[in-house]
SERO-4910 file (N, C-alpha, C, O; in steps of 0.05 Angstrom, whole numbers):
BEGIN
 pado doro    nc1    nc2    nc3   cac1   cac2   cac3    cc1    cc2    cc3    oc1    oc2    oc3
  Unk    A   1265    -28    265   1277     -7    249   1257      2    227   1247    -16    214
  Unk    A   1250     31    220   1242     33    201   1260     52    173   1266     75    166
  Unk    A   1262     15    159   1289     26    139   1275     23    115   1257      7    110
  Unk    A   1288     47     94   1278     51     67   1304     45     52   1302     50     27
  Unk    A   1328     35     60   1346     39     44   1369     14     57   1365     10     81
  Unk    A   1383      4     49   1409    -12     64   1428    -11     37   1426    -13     12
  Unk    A   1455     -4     62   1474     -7     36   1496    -20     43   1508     -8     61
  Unk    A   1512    -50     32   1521    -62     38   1547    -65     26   1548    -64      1
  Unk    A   1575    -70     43   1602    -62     36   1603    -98     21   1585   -114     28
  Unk    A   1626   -107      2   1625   -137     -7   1642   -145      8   1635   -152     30
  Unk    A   1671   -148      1   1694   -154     15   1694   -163     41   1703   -144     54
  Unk    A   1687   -188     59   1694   -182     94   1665   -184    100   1662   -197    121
  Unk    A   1635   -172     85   1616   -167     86   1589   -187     77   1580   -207     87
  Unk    A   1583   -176     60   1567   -188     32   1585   -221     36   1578   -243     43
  Unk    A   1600   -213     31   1617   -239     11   1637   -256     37   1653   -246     53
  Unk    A   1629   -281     33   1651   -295     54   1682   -293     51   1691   -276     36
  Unk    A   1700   -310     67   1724   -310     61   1731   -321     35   1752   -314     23
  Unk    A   1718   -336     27   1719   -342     -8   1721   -325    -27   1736   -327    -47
  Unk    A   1703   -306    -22   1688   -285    -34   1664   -291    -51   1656   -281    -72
  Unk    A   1655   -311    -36   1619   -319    -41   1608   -313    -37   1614   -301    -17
  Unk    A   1577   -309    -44   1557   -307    -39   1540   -325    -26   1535   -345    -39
  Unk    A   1528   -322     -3   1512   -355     10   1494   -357      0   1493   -340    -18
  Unk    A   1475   -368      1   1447   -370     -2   1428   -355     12   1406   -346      4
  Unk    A   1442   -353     44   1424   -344     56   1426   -311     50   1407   -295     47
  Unk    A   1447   -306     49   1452   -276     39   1432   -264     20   1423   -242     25
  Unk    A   1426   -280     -4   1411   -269    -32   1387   -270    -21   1371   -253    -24
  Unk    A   1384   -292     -8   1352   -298     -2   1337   -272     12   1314   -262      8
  Unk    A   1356   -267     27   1356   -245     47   1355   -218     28   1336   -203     29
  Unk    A   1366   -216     21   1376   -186      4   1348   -189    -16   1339   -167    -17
  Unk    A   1337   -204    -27   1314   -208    -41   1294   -203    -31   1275   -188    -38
  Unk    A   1297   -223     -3   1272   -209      8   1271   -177     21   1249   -170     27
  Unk    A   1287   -164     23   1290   -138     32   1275   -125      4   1258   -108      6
  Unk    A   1283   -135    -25   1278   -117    -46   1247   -124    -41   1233   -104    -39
  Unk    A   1235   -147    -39   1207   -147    -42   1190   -134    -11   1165   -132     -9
  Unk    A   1205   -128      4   1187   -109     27   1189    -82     19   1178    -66     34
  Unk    A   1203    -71     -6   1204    -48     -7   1234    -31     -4   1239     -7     -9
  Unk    A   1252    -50      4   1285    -35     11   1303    -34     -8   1311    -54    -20
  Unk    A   1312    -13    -12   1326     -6    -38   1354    -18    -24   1363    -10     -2
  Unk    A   1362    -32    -38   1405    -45    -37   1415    -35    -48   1406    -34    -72
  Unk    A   1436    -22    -43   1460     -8    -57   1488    -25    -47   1493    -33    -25
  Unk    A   1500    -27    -66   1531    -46    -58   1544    -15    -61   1541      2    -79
  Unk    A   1559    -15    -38   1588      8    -33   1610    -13    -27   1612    -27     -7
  Unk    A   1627    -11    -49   1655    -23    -39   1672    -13    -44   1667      6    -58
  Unk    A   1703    -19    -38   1721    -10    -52   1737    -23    -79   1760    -20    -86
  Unk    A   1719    -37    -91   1726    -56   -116   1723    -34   -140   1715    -12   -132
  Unk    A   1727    -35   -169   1713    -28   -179   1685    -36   -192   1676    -59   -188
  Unk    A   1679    -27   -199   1639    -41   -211   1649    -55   -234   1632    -66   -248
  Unk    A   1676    -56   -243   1678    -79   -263   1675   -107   -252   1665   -126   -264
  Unk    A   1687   -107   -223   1689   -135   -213   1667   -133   -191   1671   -137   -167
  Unk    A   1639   -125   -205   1621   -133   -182   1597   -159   -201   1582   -177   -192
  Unk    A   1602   -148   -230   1577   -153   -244   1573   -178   -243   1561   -182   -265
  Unk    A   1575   -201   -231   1579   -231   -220   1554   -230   -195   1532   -241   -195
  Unk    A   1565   -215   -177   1549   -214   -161   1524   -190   -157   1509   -191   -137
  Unk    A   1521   -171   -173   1490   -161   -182   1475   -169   -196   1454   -159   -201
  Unk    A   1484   -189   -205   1470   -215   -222   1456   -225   -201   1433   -219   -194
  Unk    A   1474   -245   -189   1462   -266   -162   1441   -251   -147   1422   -266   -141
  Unk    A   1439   -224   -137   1432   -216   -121   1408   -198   -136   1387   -194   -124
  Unk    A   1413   -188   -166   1377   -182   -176   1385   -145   -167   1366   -129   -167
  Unk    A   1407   -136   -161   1414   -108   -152   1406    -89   -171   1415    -98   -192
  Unk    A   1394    -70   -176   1390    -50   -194   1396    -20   -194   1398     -6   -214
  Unk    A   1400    -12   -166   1409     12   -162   1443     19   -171   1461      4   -178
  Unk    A   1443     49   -167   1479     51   -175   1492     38   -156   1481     27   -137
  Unk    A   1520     40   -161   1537     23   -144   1554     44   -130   1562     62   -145
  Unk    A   1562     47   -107   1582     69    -98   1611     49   -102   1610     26    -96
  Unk    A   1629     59   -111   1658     35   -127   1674     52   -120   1672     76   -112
  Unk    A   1697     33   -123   1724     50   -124   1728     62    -89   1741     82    -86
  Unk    A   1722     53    -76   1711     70    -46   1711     97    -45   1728    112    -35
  Unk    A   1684    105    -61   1677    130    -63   1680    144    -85   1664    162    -92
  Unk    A   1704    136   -102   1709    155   -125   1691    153   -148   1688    170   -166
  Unk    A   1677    128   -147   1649    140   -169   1627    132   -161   1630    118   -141
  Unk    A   1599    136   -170   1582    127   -175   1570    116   -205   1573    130   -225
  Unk    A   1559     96   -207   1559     85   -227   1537     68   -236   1535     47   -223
  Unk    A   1520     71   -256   1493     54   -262   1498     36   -268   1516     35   -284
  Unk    A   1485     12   -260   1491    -22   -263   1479    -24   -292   1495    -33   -307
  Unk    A   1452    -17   -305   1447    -33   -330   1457    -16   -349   1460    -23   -373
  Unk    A   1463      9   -340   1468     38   -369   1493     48   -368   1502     63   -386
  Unk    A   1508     40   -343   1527     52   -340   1537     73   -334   1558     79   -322
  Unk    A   1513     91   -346   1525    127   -334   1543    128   -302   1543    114   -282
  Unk    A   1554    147   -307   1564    155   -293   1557    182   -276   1560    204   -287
  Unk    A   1546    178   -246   1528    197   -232   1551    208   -218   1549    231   -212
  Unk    A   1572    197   -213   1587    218   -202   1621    206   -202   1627    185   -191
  Unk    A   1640    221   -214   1676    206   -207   1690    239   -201   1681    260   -209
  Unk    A   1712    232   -187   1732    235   -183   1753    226   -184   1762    207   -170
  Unk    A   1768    240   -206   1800    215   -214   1820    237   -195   1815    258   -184
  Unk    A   1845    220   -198   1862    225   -181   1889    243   -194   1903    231   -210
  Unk    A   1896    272   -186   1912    289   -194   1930    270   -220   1934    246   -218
  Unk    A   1938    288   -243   1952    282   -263   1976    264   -259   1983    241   -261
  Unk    A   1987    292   -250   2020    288   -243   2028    272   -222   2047    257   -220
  Unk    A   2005    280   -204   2020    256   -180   2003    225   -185   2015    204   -178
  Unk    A   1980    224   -194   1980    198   -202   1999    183   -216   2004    159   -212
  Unk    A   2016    211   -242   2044    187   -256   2066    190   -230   2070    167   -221
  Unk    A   2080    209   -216   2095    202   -202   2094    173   -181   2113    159   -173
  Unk    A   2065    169   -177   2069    142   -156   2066    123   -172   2071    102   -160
  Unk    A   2057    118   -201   2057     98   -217   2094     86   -220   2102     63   -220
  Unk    A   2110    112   -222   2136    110   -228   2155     96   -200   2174     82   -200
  Unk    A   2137    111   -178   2149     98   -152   2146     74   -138   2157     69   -116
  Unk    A   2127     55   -153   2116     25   -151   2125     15   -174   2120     -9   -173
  Unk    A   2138     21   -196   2146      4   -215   2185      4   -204   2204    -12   -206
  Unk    A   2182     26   -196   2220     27   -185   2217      3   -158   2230    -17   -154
  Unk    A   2205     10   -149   2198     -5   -111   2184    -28   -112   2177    -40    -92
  Unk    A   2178    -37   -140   2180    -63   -149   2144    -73   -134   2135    -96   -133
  Unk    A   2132    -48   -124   2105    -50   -104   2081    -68   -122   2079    -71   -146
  Unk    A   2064    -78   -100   2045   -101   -120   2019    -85   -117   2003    -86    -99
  Unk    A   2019    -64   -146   1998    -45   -144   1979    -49   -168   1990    -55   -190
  Unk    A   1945    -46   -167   1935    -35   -189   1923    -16   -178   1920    -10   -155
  Unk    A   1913     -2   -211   1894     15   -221   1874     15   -235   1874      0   -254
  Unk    A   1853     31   -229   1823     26   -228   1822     53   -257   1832     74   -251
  Unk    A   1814     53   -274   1801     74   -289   1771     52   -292   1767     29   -285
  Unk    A   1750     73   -306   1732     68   -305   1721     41   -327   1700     28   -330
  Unk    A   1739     41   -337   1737     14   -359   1755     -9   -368   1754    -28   -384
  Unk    A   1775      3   -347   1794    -25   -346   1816    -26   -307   1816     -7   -291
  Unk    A   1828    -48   -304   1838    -48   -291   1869    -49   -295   1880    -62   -313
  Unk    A   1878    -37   -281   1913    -45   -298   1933    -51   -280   1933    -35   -261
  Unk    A   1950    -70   -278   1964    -84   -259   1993    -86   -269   1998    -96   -291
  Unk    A   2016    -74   -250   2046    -86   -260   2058   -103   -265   2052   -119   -247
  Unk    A   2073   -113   -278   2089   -132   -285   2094   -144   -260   2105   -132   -241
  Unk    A   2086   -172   -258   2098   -186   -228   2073   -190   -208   2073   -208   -192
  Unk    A   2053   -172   -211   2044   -167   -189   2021   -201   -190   2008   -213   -208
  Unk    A   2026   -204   -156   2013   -225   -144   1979   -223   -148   1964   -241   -156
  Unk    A   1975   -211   -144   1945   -191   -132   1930   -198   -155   1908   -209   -153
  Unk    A   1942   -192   -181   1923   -201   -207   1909   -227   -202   1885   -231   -207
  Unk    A   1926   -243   -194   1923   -260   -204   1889   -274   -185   1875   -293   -192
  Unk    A   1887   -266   -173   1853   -263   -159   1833   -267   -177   1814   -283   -180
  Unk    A   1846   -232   -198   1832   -227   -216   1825   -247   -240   1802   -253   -247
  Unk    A   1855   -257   -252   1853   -283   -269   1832   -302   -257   1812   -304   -272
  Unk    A   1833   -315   -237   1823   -333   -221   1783   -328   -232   1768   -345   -242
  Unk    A   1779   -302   -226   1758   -291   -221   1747   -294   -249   1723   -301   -248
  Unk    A   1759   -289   -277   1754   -285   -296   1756   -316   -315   1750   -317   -339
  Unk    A   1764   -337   -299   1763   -357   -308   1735   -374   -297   1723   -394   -306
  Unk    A   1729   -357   -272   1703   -375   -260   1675   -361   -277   1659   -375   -289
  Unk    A   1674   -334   -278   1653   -320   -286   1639   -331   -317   1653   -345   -331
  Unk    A   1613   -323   -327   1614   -317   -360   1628   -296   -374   1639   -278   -361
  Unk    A   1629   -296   -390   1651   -288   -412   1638   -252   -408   1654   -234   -411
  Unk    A   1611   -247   -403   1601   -220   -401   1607   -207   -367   1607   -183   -361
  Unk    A   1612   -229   -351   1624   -214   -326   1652   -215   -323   1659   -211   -299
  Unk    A   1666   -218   -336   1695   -213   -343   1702   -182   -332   1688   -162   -330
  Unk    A   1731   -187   -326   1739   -165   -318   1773   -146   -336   1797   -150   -336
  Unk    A   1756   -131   -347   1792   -127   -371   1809   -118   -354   1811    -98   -340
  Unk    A   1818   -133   -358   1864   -125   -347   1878   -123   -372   1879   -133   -395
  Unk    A   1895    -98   -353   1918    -93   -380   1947    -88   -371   1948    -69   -355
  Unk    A   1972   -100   -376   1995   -100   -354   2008    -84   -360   2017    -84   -383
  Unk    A   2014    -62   -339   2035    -43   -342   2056    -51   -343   2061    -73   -331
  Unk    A   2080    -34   -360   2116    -34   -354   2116     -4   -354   2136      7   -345
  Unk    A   2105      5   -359   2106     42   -362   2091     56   -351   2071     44   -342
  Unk    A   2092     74   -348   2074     99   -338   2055    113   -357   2034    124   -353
  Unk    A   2071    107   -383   2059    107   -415   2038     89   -417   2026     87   -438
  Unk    A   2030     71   -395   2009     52   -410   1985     54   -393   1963     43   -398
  Unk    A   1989     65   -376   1964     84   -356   1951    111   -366   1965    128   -377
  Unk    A   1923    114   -363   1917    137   -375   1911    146   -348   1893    141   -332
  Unk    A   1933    161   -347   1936    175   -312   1912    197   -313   1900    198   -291
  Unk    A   1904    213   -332   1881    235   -322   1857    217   -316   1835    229   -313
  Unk    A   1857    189   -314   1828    181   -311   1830    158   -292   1815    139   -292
  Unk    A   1851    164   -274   1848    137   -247   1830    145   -233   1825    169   -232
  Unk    A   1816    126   -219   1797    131   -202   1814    127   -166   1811    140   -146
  Unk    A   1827    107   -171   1831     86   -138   1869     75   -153   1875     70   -177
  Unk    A   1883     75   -136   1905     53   -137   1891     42   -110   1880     53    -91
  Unk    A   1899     -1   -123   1903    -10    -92   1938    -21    -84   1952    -33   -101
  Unk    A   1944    -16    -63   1972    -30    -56   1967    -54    -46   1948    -55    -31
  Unk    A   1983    -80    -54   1985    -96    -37   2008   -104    -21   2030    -94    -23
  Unk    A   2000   -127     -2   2023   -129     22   2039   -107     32   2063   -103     27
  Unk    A   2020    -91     47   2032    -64     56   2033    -57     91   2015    -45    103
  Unk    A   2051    -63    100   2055    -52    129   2056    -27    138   2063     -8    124
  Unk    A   2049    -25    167   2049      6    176   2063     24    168   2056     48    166
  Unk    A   2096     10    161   2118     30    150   2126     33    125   2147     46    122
  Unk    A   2113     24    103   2098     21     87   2077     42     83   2077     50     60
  Unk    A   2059     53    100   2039     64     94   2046     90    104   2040    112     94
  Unk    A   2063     86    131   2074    119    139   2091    127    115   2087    150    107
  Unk    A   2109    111    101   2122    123     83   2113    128     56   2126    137     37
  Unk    A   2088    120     56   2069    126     25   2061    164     50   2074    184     56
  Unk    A   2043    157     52   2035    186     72   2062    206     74   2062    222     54
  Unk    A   2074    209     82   2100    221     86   2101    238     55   2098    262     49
  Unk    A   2106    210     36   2117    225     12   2097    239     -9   2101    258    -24
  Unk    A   2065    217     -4   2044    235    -27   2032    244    -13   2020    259    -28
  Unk    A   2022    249     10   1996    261     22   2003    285     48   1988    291     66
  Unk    A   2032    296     43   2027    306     71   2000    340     63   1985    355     77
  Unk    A   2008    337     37   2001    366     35   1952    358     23   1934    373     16
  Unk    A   1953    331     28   1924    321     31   1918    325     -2   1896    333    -10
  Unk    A   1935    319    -16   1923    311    -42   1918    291    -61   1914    287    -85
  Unk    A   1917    278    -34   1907    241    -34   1892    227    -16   1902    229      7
  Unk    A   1870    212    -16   1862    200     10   1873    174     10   1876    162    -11
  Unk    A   1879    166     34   1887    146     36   1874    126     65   1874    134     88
  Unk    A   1863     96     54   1849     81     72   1856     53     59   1863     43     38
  Unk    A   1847     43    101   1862      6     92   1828     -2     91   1810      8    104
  Unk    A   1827    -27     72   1799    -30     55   1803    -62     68   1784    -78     71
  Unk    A   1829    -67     73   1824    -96     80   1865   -110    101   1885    -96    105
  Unk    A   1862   -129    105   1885   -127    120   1912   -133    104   1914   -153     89
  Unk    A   1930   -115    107   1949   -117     84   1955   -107     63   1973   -110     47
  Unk    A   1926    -83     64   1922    -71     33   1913    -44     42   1903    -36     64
  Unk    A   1919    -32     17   1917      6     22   1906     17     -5   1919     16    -26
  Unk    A   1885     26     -4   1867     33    -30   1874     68    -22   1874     79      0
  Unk    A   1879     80    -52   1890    114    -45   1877    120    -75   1884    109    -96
  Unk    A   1853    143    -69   1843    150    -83   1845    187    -76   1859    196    -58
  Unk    A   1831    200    -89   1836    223    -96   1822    235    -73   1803    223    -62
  Unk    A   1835    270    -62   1832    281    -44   1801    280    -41   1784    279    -59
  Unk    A   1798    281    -13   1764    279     -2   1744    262     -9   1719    263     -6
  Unk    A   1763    241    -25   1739    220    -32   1743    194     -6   1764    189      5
  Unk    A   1721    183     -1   1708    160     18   1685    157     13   1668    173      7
  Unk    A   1684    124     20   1650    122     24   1635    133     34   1612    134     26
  Unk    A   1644    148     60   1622    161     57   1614    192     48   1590    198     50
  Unk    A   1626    203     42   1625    223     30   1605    209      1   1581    210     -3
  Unk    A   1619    202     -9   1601    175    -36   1568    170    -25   1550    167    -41
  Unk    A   1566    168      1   1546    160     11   1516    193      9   1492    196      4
  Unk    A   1541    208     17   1527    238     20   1511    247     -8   1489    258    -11
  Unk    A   1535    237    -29   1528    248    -52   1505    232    -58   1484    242    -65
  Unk    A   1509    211    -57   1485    190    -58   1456    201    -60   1439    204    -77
  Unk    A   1460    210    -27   1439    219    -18   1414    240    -32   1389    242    -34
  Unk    A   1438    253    -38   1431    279    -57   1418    276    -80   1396    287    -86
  Unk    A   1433    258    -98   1426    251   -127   1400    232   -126   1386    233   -145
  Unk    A   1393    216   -107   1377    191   -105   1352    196    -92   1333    182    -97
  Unk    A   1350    221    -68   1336    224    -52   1332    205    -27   1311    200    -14
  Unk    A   1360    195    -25   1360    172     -3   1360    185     39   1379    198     48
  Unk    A   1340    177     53   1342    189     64   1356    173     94   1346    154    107
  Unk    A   1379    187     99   1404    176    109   1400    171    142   1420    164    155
  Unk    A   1375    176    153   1363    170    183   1347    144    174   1347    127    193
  Unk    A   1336    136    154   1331    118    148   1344     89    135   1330     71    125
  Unk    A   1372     90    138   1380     76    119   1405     55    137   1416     62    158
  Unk    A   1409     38    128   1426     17    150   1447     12    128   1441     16    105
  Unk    A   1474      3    136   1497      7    130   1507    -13    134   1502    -18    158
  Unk    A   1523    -35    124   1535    -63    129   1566    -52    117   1574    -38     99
  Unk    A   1579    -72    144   1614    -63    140   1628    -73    155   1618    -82    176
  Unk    A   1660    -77    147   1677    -89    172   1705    -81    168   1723    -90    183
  Unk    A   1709    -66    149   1734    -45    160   1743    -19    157   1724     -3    155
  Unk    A   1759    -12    157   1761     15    162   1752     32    135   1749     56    139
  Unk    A   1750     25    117   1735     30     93   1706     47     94   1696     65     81
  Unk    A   1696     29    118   1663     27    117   1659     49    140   1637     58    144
  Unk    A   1681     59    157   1673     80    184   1671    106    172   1661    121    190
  Unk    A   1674    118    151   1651    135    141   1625    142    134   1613    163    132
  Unk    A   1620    115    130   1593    113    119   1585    104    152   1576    122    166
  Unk    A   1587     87    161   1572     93    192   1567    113    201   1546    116    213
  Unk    A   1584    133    200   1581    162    217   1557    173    203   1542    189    214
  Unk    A   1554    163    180   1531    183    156   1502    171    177   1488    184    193
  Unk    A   1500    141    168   1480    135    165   1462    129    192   1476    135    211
  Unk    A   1439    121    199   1427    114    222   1430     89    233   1427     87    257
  Unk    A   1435     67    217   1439     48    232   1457     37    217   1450     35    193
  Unk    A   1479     28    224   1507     26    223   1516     -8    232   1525     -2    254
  Unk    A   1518    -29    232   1515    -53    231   1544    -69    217   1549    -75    194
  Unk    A   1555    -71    234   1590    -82    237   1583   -113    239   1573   -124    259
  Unk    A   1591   -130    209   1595   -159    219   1602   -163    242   1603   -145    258
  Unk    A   1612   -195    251   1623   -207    278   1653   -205    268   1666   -195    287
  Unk    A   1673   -210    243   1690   -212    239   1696   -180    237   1720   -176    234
  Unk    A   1684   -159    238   1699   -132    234   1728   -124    254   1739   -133    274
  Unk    A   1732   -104    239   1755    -94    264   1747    -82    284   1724    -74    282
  Unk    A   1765    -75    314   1750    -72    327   1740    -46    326   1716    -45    333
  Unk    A   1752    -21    319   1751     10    317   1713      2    293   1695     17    298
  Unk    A   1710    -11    281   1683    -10    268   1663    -24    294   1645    -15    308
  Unk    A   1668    -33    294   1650    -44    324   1644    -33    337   1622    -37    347
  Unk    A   1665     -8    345   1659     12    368   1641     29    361   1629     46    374
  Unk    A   1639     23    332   1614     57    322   1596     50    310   1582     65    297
  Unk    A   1592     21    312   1563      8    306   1537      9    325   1540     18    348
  Unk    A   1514      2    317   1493     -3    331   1489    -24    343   1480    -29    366
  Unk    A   1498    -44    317   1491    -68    324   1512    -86    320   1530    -72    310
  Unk    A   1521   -111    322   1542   -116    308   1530   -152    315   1523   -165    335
  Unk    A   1533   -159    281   1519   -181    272   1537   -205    273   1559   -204    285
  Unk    A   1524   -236    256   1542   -259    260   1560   -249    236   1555   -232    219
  Unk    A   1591   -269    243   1619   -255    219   1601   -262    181   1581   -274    175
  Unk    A   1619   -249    167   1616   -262    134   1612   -291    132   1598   -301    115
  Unk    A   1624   -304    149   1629   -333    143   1601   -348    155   1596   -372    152
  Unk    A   1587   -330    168   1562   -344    167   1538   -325    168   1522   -322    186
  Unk    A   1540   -310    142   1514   -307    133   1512   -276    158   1489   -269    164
  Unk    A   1524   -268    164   1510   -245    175   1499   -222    177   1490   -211    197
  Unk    A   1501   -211    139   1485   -196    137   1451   -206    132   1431   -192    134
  Unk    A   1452   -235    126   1424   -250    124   1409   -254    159   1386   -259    165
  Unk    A   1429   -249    174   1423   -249    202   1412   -226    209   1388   -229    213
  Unk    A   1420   -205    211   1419   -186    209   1394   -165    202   1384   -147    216
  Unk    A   1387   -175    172   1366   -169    155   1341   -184    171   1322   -171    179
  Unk    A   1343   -210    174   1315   -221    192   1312   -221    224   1294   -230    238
  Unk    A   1329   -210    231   1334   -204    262   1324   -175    274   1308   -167    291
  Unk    A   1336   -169    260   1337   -129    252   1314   -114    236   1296    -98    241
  Unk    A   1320   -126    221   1297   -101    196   1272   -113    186   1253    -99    181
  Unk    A   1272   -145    180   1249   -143    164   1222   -157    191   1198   -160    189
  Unk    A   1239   -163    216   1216   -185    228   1205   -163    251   1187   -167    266
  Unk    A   1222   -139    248   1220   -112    265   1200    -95    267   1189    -82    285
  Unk    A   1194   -101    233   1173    -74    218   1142    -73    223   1128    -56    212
***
């Protein structure tokens, strides 16, 4: 392959079922930075809860976050590119998960905010007890709609959400497409603002960075990440992906749980060149 660029999804990907980092992974991703390959992390997290692992990994470029809805500089922070999610209907579905009792947060660009009850935080707790005190991640618990600053969401994620579940989110906010809506992992439904995705995130990328998108390889394993495959040239589906990402890969590597984007990287790209 001759690649100038790789951009790698965390969740399923990067990161095991733990949500670790291996060794062989960094080693790997390191050595890509010293042949010359620029790493970009695209996930659907926000870049609050990445700064743990652009540490480990020595990352410097922006981060594509939120799946798609921003771009965002790791040491300065600027912000290269967001899209938040309509006013009014961002408070209407805040109101319709606090009635429906739903296990939802929200992503603004400087905090995360989670309802009363909700299971899902508590990851986050988890996460914020292992880290240093500077990779922390701020939470703040909703009871209101009043305690969201709805003109500046980027992403809601839902959790424990089934098909009828997700037909009936679609049905009531999106028929008229003023929401996107994608499953980022199994069980869960990340709904961010009209026409945003990774890869579209990926396009803009392109643009602002001078990243050139025939050259650039793509790590992913769910339906999150099949935008950004379609973009890029080589497209590279862990072993654990779903199968619809598999089908539109090039290659498809060993699962998260053992190191397969480190497989991948010395199989593929760097022993290739």
């Amino acid at each position: 392959m001759n690649i100038e660029w790789c951009v790698c999804d965390m969740d399923g990907t990067l990161l095991d079922s733990r949500s670790q980092l291996s060794a062989e992974n960094i080693q790997a991703i390191q050595q890509l930075h010293a042949a010359g390959v620029e790493v970009v992390l695209a996930t659907g997290r926000s870049d609050l809860f990445v700064k743990d692992v652009v540490s480990q990994l020595g990352v410097t470029r922006p981060i594509i976050c939120c799946n798609g809805g921003m771009i965002r500089g790791i040491e300065n922070g600027d912000i290269y590119f967001s899209r938040f999610i309509d006013h009014d209907i961002a408070g209407q579905f805040v109101e319709d998960c606090i009635y429906n009792k739903r296990d939802m947060l929200a992503s603004s660009p400087d905090c995360i905010y989670y309802l009363r009850g909700s299971q899902r935080v508590e990851h986050y707790h988890h996460y914020n007890n292992q880290v240093r005190e500077i990779f922390r991640v701020p939470l703040q618990e909703v009871v209101s709609v009043d305690n969201l600053p709805t003109k500046k969401l980027l992403k809601f994620f839902v959790c424990h959400v089934d098909d009828d579940m997700v037909a009936t989110l679609e049905k009531t906010y999106n028929q008229e497409g003023h929401l996107s809506m994608v499953r980022s992992q199994r069980g869960a439904l990340d709904i961010m603002a009209k026409g945003i995705s990774k890869g579209e995130a990926l396009l803009t990328y392109a643009q602002l960075f001078g990243m050139d998108l025939a050259k650039t390889v793509v790590f992913g394993d769910h339906q999150n990440d099949i935008s950004m495959f379609r973009q890029a040239g080589y497209p590279i589906a862990v072993g654990n992906a779903e199968q619809e990402v598999k089908e539109i890969a090039k290659y498809i590597t060993l699962s998260n749980d053992e190191s397969g984007v480190a497989y991948a990287i010395h199989n593929y790209i760097i022993n290739q060149e």
